[in-house]
C-alpha positions, 0 to 999 in steps of 0.5 A: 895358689894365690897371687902374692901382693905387696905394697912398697913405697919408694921414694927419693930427693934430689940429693940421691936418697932412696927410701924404700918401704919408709917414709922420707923424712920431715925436710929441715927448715932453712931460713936466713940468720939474723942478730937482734938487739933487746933491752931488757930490764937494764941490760943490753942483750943479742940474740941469733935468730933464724927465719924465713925473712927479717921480721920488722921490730914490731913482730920481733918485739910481740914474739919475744914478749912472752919470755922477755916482758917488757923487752925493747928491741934496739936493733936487727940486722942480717947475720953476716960475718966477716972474715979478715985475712 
């Protein structure tokens, strides 16, 4: 009689997750919101963005490029909200 052998992967986070015989899945990406203003082709627009850390408005304006020709940035800013009682 041959010994039965088996190779199972357990794993877990620190929210209490056990995975058993799978793999853990990808951990989400978390970042801080930011709004940035563009000027693009005459109008004014704001666009939500999430990242790791505020971008200067050199980098943010090189990466909207592709989609955005052409388009200024005016303003960026932490995403904060208010909340009025």
């Amino acid at each position: 009689m041959k010994p039965i052998s088996e190779n199972v992967n357990i794993s877990g986070d620190f929210n209490g997750n056990l995975y058993i015989g799978a793999t853990q899945p990808e951990p989400q990406k978390v970042g801080e919101s930011y709004t940035a203003d563009i000027m693009w082709r005459g109008n004014l627009y704001r666009m939500d963005i999430t990242s790791d850390k505020l971008p200067t408005r050199e980098i943010l304006g090189e990466q909207i490029q592709g989609e955005y020709p052409g388009a200024v940035i005016q303003t960026a800013s932490c995403g904060v909200t208010f909340v009025e009682d």
